[in-house]
C-alpha positions in Angstrom: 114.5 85.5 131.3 114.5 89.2 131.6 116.5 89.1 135.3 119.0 87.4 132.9 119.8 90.7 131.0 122.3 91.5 134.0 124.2 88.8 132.3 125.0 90.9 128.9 128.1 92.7 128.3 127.9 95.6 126.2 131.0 96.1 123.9 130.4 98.6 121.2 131.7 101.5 123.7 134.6 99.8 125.4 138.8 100.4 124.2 140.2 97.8 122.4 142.3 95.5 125.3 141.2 93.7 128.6 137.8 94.3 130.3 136.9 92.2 133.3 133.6 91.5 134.7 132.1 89.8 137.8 128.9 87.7 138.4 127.4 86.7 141.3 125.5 83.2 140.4 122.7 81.8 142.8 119.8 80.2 143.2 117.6 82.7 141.2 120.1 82.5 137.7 119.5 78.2 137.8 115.2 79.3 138.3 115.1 81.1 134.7 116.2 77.1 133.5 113.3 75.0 134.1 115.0 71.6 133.5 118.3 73.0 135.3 120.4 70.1 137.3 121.5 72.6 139.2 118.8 73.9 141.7 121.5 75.9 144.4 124.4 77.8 143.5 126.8 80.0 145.0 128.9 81.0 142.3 131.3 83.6 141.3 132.2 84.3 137.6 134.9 86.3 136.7 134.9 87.1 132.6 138.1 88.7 131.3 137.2 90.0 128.0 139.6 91.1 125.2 138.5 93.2 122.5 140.3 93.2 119.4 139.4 94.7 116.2 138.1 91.6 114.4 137.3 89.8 117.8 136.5 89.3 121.2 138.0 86.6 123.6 136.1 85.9 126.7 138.1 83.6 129.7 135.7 82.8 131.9 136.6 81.6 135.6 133.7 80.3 137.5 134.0 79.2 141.3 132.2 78.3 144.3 129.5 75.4 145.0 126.4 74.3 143.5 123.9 71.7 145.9 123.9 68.2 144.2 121.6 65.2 145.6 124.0 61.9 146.1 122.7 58.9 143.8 123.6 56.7 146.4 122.2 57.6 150.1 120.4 60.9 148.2 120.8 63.6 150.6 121.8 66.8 149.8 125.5 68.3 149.3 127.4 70.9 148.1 130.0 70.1 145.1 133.0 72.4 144.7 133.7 73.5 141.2 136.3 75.1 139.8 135.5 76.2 135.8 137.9 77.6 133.4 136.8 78.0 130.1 137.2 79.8 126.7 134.7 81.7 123.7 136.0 83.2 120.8 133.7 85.8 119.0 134.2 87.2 115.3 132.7 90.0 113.9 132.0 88.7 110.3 128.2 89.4 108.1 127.9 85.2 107.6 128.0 82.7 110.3 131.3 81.3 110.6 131.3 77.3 109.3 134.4 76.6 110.2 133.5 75.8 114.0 130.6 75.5 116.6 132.3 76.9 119.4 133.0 80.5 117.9 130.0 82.9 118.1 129.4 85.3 115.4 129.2 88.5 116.2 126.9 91.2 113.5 127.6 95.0 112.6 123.9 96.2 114.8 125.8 93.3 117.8 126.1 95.6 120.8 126.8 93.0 123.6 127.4 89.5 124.2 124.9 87.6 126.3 126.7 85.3 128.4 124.4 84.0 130.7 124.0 81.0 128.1 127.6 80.2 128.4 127.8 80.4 132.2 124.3 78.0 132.4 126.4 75.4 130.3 129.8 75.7 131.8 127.8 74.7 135.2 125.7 72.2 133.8 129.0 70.1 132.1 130.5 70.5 135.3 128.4 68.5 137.0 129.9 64.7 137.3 127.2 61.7 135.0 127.4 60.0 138.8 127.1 63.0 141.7 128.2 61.2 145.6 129.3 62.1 148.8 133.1 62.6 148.7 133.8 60.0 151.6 130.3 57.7 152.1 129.0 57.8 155.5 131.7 59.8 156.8 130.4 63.5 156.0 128.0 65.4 157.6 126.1 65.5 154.0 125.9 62.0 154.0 122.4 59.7 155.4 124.1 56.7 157.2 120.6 55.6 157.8 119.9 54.9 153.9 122.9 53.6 153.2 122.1 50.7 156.0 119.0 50.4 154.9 121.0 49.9 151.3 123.2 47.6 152.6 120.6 45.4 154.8 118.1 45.2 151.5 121.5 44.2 149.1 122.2 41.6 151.6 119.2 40.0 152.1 119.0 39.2 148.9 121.9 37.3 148.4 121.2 35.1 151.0 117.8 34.3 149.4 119.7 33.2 146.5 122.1 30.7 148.4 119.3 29.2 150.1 117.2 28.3 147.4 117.4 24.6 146.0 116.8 25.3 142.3 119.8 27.3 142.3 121.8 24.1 143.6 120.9 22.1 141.2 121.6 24.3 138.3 125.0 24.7 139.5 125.7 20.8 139.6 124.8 20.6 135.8 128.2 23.2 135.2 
């Protein structure tokens, strides 16, 4: 976690107004999570952050691709993302009930680690069902599995047509 320290911004000596910061995200930021989904990045984050007196805004704008396997023919390909997202942090002495999503900041604070937020921005990104944008028709995508897919599904349903027990269940309907 310590090559994740690049990730911190310091704010104690910065003017009150916009700040912007860039990150280059690859492979080696997704290695520091050892149950990442995301095993290869190439990312770019761009943090605008505005300090105010009683808190700090941070717009993050993350693009660029991260390697996803295909649930269907699983090979390997590279999903765009394009990631716009928003924290709020307060300086206040107590934690802040009000909401989850705004960090509290202390008086000894001195920078904001964002490499947290960025690993979670990613990680929601990626779509519950990952596939090849157009099936057999990409140069990501193994035409071989997915005939070998479609040979096993349809084998199996002409197993079921043939069989005799099946025939007779359907005349009792």
């Amino acid at each position: 976690m310590k090559s994740l320290k690049t990730y911190s911004i310091p704010f104690t000596g910065l003017k009150l107004g916009k700040h912007h910061f860039e990150y280059v995200i690859t492979d080696a930021f997704f290695e520091e999570y050892e149950y990442s989904l995301v095993k290869k990045a190439d990312l770019v984050c761009k943090v605008e952050m505005d300090k105010q007196e009683t808190m700090i805004i941070l717009d993050f704008h993350i693009t660029g691709t991260i390697g996803l396997t295909c649930d269907k023919c699983l090979s390997q390909y590279p999903q765009n993302v394009d990631i716009k997202e928003q924290q709020i942090a307060k300086f206040a002495e107590e934690d802040i009930d009000e909401d989850e999503e705004i960090i509290t900041l202390r008086k000894n604070d001195y920078e904001i680690d964002v490499a947290g937020l960025i690993y979670e921005y990613v990680t929601i990104a990626v779509p519950f069902i990952t596939r090849c944008d157009d099936e057999g028709n990409t140069p990501y995508c193994d035409k071989e599995m997915l005939d070998r897919l479609n040979n096993l599904s349809g084998e199996s349903e002409t197993t079921e047509q043939q069989d005799p027990r099946w025939d007779a269940l359907k005349k009792l309907k």
